[in-house]
C-alpha positions as CSV (number, residue, x, y, z in Angstrom):
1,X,162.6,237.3,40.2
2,X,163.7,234.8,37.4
3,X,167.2,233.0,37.8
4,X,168.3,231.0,34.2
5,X,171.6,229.4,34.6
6,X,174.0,230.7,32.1
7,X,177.1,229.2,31.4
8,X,180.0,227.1,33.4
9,X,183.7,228.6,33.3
10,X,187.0,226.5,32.3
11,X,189.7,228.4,33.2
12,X,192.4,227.2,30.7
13,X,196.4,227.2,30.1
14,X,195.8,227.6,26.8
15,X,192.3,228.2,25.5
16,X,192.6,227.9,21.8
17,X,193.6,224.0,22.4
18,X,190.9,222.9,25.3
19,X,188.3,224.4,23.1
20,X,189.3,222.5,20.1
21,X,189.4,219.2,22.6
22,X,185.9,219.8,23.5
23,X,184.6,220.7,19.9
24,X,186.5,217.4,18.4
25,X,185.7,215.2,21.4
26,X,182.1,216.3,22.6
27,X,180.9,218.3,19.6
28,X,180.6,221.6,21.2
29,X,180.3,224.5,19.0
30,X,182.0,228.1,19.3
31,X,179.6,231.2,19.4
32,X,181.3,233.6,18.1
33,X,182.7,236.3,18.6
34,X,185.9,234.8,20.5
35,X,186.5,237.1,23.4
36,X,189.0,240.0,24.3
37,X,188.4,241.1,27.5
38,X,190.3,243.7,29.5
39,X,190.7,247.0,31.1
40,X,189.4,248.5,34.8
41,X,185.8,246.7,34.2
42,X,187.7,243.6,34.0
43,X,190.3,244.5,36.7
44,X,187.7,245.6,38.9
45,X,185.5,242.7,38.2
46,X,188.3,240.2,39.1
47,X,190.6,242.6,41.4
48,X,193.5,241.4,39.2
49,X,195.5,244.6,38.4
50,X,195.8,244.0,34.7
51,X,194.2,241.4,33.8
52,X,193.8,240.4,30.2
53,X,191.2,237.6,28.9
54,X,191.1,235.8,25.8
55,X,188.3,232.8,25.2
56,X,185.1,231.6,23.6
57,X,182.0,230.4,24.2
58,X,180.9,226.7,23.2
59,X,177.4,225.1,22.4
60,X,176.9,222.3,24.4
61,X,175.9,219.6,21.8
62,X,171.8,218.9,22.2
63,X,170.7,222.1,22.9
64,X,170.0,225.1,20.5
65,X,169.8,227.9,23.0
66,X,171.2,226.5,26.3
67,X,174.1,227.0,29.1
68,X,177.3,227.5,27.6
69,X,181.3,226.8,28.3
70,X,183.1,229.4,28.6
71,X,186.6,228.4,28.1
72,X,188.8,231.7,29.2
73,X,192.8,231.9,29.4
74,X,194.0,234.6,31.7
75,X,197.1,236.9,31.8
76,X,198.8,236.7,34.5
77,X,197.5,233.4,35.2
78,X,198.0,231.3,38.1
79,X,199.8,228.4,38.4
80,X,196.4,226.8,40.2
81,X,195.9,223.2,40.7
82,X,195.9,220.5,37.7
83,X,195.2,217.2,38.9
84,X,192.5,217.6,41.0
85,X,190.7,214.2,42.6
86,X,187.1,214.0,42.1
87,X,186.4,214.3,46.1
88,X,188.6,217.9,46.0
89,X,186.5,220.7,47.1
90,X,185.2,223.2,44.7
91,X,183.5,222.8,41.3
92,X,184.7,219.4,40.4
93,X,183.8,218.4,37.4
94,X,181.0,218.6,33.9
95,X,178.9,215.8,32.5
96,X,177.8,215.1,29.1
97,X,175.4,211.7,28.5
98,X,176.3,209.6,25.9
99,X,174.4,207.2,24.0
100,X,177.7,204.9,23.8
101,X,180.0,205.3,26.8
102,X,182.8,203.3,24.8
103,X,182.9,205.2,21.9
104,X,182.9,208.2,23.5
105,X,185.4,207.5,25.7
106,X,187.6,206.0,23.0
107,X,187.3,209.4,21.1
108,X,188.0,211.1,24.0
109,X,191.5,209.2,24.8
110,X,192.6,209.5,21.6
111,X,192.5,213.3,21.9
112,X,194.0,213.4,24.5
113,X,191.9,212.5,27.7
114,X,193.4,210.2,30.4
115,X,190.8,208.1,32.8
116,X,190.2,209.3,36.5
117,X,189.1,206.0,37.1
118,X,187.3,202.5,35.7
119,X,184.4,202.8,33.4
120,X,181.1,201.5,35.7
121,X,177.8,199.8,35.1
122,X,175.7,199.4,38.0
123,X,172.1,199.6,39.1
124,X,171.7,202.9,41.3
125,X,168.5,202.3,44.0
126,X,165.2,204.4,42.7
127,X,167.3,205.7,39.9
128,X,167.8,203.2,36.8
129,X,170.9,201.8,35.4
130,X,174.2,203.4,35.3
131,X,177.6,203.1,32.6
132,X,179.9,205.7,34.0
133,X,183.4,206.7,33.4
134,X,185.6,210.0,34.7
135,X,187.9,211.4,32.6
136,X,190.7,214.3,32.0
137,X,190.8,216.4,29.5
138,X,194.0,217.7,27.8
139,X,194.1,220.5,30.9
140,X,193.4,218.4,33.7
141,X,189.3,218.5,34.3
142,X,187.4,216.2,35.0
143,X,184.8,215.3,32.6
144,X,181.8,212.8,33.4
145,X,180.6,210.4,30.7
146,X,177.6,209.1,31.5
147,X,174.4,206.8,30.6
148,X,171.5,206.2,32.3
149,X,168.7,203.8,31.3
150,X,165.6,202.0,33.1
């Protein structure tokens, strides 16, 4: 048996806007087609009686044919959580490396993004050199900005 990781899910307020934060900030593409989803395969699939969902896929930057996003916006939605903390339980947040923490980090805030905590450089034991910052996007997630170097 072969397992390939496919894609990681964002479930969004509003879809149309996150995916545009994530294109403009982090360079993600969208595959098209954008997605429509609904009816009993969809109900069934996430026992919500009539559930409708609306999305795209997006390209992470660096990779031709890799994992996805899948950003998703469901009706009904939930109200759900939107500040979680970085020690919360569950999925808790995506990384993307950066050659230039700053600059992506400036790009990022001025689209929106608010800081989780302090940008970090600090040798990690066996493992290199670290700049680091956690971030928000316009939704709430939290996003990791990374570099690591020897």
């Amino acid at each position: 048996m072969k397992v390939k990781f496919a894609h990681t899910s964002i479930c969004a307020r509003n879809w149309e806007s996150l995916a545009r934060f994530y294109m403009r900030v982090f360079d993600c593409q969208p595959i098209p087609p954008e997605r429509f989803l609904s009816g009993p395969w969809i109900e069934k699939l996430t026992g919500i009686k009539g559930a409708e969902i609306r999305g795209v896929h997006l390209k992470f930057p660096g990779y031709e044919d890799g994992p996805t996003l899948e950003i998703f916006e469901y009706d009904p939605s939930e109200p759900g959580v939107t500040h979680p903390k970085p020690n919360s339980p569950g999925l808790r947040h995506i990384a993307f490396h950066a050659d230039d923490v700053q600059s992506l980090l400036k790009k990022a805030l001025s689209n929106g993004a608010e800081p989780v905590g302090k940008r970090v450089i600090t040798e990690v034991s066996d493992a290199g050199m670290i700049e680091v910052i956690y971030i928000r996007d316009i939704e709430g997630n939290i996003i990791e900005i990374q570099n690591w170097r020897e």
